[in-house]
matplotlib code that plots the C-alpha trace (Angstrom):
import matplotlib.pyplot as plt

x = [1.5, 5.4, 7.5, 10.5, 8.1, 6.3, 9.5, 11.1, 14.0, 12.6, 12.4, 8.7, 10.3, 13.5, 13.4, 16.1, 18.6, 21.3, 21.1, 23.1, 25.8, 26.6, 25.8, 22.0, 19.6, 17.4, 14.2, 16.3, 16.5, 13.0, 12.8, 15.8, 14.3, 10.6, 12.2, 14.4, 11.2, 9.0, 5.9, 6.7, 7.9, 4.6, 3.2, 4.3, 2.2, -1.3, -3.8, -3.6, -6.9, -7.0, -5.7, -2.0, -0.4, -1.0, 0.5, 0.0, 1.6, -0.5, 0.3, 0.6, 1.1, 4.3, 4.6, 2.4, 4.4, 7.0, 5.4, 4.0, 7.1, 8.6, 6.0, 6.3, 9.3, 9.2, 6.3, 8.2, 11.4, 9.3, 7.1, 10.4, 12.5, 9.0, 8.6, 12.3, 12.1, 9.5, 10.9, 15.0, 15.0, 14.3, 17.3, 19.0, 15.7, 14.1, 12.7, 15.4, 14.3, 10.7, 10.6, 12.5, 9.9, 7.0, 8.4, 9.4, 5.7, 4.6, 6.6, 4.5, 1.0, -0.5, 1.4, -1.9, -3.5, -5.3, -5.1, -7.4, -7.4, -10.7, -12.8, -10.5, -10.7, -15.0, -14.9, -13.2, -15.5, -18.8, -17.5, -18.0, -20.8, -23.4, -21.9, -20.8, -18.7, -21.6, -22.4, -18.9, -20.5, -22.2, -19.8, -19.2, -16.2, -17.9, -14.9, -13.2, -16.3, -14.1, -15.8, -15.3, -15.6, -18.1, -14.8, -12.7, -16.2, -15.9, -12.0, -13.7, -16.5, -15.0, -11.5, -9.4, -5.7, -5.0, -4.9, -3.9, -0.8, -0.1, -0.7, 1.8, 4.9, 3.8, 2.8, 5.7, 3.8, 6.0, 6.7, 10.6, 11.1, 10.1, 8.2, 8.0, 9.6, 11.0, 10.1, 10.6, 7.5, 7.0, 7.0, 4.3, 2.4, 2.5, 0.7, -2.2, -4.7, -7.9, -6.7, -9.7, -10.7, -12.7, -15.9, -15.8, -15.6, -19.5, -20.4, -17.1, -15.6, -12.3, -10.4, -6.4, -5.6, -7.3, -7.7, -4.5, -2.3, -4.6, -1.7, 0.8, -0.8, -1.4, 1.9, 2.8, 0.8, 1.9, 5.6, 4.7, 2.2, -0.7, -3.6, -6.5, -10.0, -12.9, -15.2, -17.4, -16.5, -14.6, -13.6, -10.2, -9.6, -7.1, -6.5, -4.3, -0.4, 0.9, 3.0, -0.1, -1.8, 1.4, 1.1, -2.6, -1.7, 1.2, -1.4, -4.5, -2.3, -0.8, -3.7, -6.2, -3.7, -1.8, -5.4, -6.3, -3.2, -3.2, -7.0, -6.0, -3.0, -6.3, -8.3, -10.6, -11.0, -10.0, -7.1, -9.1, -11.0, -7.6, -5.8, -9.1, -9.1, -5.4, -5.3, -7.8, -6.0, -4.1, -4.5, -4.6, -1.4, 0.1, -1.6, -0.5, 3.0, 2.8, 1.2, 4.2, 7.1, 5.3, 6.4, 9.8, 10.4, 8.8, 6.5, 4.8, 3.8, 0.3, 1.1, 4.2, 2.1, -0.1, 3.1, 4.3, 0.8, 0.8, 4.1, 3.0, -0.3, 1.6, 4.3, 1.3, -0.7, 2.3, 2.9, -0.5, -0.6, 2.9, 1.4, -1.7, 0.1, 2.5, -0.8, -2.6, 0.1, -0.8, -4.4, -2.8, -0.5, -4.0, -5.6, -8.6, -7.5, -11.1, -10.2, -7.5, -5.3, -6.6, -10.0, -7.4, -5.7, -7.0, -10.6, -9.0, -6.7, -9.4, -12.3, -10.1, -9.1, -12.8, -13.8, -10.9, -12.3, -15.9, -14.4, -12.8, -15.9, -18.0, -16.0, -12.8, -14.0, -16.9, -15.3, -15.6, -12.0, -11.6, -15.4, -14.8, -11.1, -13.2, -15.9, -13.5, -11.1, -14.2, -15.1, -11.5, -10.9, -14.4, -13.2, -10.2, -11.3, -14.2, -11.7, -9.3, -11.6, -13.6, -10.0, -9.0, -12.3, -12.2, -8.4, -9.3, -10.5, -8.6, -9.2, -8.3, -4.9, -4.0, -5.0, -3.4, 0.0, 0.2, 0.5, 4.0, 5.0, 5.4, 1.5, -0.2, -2.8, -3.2, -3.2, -5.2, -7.8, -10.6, -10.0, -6.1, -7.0, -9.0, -6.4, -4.0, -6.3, -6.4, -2.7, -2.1, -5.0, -4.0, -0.5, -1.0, -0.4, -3.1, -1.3, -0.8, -4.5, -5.9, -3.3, -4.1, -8.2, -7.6, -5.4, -8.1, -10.9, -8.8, -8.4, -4.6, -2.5, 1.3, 3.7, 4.5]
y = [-9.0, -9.3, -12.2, -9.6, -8.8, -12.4, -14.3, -12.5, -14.7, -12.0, -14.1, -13.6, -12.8, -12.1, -9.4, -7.4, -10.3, -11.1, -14.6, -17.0, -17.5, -21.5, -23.6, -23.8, -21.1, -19.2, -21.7, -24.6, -23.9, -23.5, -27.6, -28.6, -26.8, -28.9, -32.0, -31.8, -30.7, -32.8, -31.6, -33.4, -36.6, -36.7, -37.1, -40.8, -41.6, -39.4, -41.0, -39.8, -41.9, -46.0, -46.5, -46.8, -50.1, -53.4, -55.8, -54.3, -50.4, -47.4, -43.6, -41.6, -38.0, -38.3, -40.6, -38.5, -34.9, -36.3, -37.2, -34.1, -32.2, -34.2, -33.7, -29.9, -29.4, -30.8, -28.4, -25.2, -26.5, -27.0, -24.0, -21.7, -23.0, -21.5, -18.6, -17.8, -18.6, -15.8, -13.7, -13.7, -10.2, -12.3, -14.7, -13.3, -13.5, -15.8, -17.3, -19.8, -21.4, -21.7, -25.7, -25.0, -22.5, -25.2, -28.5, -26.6, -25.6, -28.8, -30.5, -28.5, -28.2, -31.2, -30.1, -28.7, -31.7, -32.9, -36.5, -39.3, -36.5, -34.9, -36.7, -35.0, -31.6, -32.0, -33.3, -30.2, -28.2, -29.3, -29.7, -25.9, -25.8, -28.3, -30.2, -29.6, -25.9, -24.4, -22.4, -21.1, -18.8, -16.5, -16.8, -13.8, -13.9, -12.5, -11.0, -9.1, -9.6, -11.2, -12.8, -14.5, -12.1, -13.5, -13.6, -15.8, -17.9, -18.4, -19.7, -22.6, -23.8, -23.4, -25.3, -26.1, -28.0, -25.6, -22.2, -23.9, -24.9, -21.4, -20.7, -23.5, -22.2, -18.6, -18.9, -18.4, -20.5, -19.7, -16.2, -16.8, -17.2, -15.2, -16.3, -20.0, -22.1, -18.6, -19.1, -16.9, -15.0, -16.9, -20.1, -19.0, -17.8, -20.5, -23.0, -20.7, -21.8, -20.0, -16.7, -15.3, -15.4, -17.8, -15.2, -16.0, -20.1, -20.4, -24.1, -25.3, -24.9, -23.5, -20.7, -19.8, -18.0, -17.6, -14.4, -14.7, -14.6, -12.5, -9.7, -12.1, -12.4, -9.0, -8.2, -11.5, -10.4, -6.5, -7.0, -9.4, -7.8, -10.2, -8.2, -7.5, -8.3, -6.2, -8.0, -7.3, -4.9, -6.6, -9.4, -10.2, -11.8, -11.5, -13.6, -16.0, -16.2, -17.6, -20.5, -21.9, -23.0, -25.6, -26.4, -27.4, -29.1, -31.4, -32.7, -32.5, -35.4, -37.1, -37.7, -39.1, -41.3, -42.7, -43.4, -45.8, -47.3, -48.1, -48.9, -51.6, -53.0, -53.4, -55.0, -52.3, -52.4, -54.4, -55.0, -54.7, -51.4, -49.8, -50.2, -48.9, -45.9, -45.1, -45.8, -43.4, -40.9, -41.4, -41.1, -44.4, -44.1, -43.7, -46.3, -48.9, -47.2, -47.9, -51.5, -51.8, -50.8, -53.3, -56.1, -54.5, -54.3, -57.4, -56.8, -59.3, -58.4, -56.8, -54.5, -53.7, -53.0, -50.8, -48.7, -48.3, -47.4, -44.5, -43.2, -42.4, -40.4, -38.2, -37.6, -36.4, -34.7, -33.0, -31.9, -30.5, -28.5, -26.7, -26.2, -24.6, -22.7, -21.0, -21.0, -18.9, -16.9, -13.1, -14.4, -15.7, -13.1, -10.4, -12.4, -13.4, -17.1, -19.1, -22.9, -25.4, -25.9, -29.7, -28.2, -26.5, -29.5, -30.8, -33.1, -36.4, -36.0, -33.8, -36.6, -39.2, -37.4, -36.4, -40.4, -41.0, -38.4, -40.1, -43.6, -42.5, -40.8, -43.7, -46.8, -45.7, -42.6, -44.6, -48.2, -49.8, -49.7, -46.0, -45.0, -46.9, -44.9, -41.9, -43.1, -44.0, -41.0, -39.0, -40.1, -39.4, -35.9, -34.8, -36.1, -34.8, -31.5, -31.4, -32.5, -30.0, -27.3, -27.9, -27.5, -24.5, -22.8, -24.2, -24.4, -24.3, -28.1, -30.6, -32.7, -29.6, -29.5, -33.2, -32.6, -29.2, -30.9, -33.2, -30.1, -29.2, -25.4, -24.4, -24.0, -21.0, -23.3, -20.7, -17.3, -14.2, -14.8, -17.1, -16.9, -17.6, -20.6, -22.6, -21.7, -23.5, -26.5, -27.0, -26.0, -29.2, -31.9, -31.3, -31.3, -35.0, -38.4, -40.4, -43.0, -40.3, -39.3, -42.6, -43.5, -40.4, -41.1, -44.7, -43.6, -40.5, -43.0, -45.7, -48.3, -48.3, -47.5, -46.4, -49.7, -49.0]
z = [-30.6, -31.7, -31.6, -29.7, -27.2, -26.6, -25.8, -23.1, -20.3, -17.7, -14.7, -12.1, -9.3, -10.0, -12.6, -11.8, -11.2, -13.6, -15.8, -15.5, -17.6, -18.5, -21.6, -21.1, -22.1, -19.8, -21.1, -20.8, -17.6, -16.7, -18.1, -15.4, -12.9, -13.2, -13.9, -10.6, -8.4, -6.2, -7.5, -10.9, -9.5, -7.9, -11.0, -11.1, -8.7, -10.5, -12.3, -16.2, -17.1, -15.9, -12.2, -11.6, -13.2, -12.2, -14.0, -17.4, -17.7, -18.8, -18.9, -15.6, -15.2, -15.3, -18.4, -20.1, -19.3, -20.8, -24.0, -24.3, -23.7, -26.5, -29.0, -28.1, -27.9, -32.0, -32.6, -31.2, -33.2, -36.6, -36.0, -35.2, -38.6, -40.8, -39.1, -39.2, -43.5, -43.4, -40.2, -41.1, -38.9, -35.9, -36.6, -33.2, -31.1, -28.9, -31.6, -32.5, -28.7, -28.8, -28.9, -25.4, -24.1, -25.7, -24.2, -20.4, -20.8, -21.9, -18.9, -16.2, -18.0, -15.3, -12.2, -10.6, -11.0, -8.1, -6.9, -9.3, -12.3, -13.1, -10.5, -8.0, -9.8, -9.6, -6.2, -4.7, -7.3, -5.5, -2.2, -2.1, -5.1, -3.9, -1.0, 2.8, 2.0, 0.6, 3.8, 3.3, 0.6, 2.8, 5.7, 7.7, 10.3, 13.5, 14.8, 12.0, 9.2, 6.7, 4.2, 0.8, -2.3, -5.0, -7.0, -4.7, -4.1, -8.0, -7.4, -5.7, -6.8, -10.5, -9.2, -12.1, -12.3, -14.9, -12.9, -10.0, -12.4, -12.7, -9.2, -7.9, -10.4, -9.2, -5.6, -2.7, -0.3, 2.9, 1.4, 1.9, -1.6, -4.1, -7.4, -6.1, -9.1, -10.5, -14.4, -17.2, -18.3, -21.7, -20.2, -18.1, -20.4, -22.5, -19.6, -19.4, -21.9, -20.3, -20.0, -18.1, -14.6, -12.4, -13.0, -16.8, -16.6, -16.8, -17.7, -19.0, -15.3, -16.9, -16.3, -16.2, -13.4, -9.6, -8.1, -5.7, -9.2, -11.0, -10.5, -11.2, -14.7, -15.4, -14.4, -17.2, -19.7, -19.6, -19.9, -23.2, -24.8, -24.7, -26.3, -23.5, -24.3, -23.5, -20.6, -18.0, -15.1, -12.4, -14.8, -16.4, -20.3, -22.4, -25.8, -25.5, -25.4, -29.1, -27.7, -25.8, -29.0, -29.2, -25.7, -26.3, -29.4, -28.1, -24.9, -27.4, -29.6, -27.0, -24.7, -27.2, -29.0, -25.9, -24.2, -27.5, -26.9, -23.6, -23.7, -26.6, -23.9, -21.5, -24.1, -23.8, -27.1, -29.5, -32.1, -35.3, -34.1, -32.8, -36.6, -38.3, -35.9, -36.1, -40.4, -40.7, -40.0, -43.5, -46.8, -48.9, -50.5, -46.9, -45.2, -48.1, -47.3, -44.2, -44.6, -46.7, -43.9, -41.1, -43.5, -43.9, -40.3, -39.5, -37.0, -35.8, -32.1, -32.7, -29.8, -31.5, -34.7, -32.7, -31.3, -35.4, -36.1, -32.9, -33.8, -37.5, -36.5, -34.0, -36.4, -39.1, -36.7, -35.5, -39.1, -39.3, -36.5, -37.3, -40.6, -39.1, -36.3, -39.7, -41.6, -39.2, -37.2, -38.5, -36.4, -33.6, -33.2, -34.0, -31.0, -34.1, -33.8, -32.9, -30.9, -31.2, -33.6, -33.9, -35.6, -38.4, -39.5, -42.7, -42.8, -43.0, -40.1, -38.2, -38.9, -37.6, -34.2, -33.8, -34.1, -31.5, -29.0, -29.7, -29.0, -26.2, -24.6, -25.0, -24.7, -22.6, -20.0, -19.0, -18.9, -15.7, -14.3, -15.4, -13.3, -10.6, -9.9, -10.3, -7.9, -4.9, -5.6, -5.4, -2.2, -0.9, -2.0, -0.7, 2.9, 2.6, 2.4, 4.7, 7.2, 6.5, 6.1, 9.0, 11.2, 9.4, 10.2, 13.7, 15.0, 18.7, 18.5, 19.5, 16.5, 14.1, 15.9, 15.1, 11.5, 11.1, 13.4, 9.9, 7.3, 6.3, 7.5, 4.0, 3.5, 4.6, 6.7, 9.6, 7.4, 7.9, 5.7, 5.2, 1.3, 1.9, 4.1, 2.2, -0.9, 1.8, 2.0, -1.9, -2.3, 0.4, -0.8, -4.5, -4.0, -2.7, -5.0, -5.9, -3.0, -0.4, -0.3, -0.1, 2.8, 4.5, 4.1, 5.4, 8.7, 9.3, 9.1, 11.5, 8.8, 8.9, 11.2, 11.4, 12.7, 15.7]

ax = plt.figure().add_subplot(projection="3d")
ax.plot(x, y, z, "-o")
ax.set_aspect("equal")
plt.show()
């Protein structure tokens, strides 16, 4: 792959349309147009990892995006002033704007996110895998015989918010406009970090695109020049595009450190164990450097001392993964780069992060508040979509007409095909706030009701 060819302003959709002329750049762009959408301001209102604040404030989606758009955008800014030191032939090139294309990308890497995070993601899973839509595997239509492919039956019992990221900033819902958000190609690319269809997720339940964008991929990965891999007939993989290694990198950072944080706001865990966790990610000299600067500035506030102590591991880890991005770009670009580039950041760094991810596994993902979110969210979503796929597979009943009455026009809720339908369903239920869905669950079940 070539730097020339990877960054392209080439717009799905609108390919043949001229650009824009103002001030902004074509990936600039791309960033104004998600920050301005509905579908990210929802994201103030989706779990990240703790329920929504209370009285104390933790990360949302939306809180989070941001973050993560920031760190990338520094990455793709670092990265690109390297790369142009060792590249001065691509000086006029899209180069120069890849901590725009990183931190757009960055900005809409949650998007598909269902409602209550990855306990909403597994609850539409096995809805289909091992709950009340299994039957829908082996569905025949007894009027026109359709039926699911054991492709599209692979789209949902493997349901992931990643492709159905790519799906929402690809997918024309009421097929008036075209390309839905209308991106540019590398920003795109850079939000898919599975490559590879639903048939290849296997255990890990991840995958980068469903088979209604499959096309929309190809068609991506074609015009830039993302190297193919070899796979089974009738399956799709192809190595991933450059700029999604930063993407990864920015969440990887901001996720893990943010979470410690906010877990030590909610006494999760404790002050002692949050400054041993966060010093180690430094050398000796640095951490008596950075001793040295809380005394300068003062700091008292222990929270306070635990922001200072954030903000100097993700301006280090940042460091290190520009350096291993730089390091390693003839095997990125050869498609021969193995994992994240977290796992090719030097041992201290890379021991310290793995402790983090281990901490967080076993003291914050399984802490009371953040199970019992996952337990009631849970529930919800797997109403939710029984209800809604019990009236799209039977519309004639009175009670599917009241529930299909309450779903916007712009979702494709009464289309052709069984596979397309129950794409509508999750296109609706995972397009919902964490708020939304529980309001809508309580009114279906007649514990609210609208004031009259």
């Amino acid at each position: 792959m070539n730097w020339s060819q990877l960054l392209s302003t080439k717009r799905l959709g609108l390919e043949t349309q001229k650009q824009h002329r103002d001030d902004r750049t074509e990936f600039q762009r791309d960033y104004d147009r998600l920050i301005f959408s509905a579908p990210f301001r929802r994201l103030q209102n989706k779990t990240q990892v703790f329920p929504l604040p209370g009285s104390i404030f933790v990360h949302n989606r939306l809180t989070h995006s941001l973050e993560v758009s920031s760190v990338g955008r520094s990455l793709g800014n670092d990265c690109a002033r390297l790369l142009l030191d060792r590249h001065p032939e691509l000086v006029d090139s899209h180069l120069t704007e890849m901590g725009s294309i990183v931190s757009a990308a960055c900005l809409a890497h949650d998007l598909g996110n269902p409602p209550f995070g990855h306990s909403g993601e597994r609850a539409i899973a096995t809805f289909f895998s091992e709950g009340a839509g299994y039957w829908l595997k082996s569905y025949v239509d007894p009027v026109n015989g359709d039926h699911l492919t054991p492709s599209q039956w692979n789209d949902l019992v493997h349901f992931d918010g990643n492709a159905n990221a790519f799906r929402l900033l690809t997918h024309h819902f009421d097929g008036r406009r075209p390309g839905g958000f209308v991106m540019t190609y590398s920003t795109l690319a850079s939000i898919v970090k599975y490559p590879f269809c639903s048939d290849l997720a296997g255990d890990h339940q991840k995958f980068g695109f469903f088979q209604a964008e499959k096309e929309d991929y190809c068609k991506i990965a074609q015009e830039l020049g993302i190297i193919q891999k070899s796979s089974a007939p009738g399956t799709l993989s192809y190595v991933r595009f450059p700029l999604a290694y930063l993407v990864e990198a920015a969440d990887d950072i901001c996720y893990e450190i943010m979470d410690i944080e906010d877990a030590h706001k909610l006494k999760i865990l404790s002050t002692p164990d949050v400054k041993e966790l966060l010093l180690a990610y430094f050398q000796p000299n640095r951490r008596d450097e950075i001793a040295q600067n809380l005394k300068q500035l003062d700091i008292d506030d222990i929270n306070e001392q635990v922001v200072y102590l954030r903000s100097c591991v993700i301006n280090d880890l940042e460091g290190e993964c520009v350096r291993a991005f730089v390091h390693n770009e003839q095997a990125i670009l050869e498609g021969r780069f193995e994992g994240s580039l977290i796992e090719h950041i030097d041992d201290i760094p890379r021991h310290a992060y793995e402790t983090c991810v281990q901490t967080s596994y076993g003291h914050i993902y399984h802490s009371k508040d953040v199970v019992d979110i996952e337990l009631a969210g849970f529930r919800v979503m797997t109403f939710l979509v029984q209800q809604m796929v019990e009236a799209v597979m039977h519309p004639e009943r009175a009670y599917s007409q009241l529930l299909l009455n309450r779903v916007s026009r712009q979702y494709q809720i009464r289309a052709l095909t069984l596979y397309d339908r129950l794409m509508a369903v999750l296109d609706y239920i995972s397009g919902m706030t964490d708020v939304y869905a529980l309001d809508l669950y309580r009114k279906i079940n007649g514990m609210s009701f609208p004031i009259i």
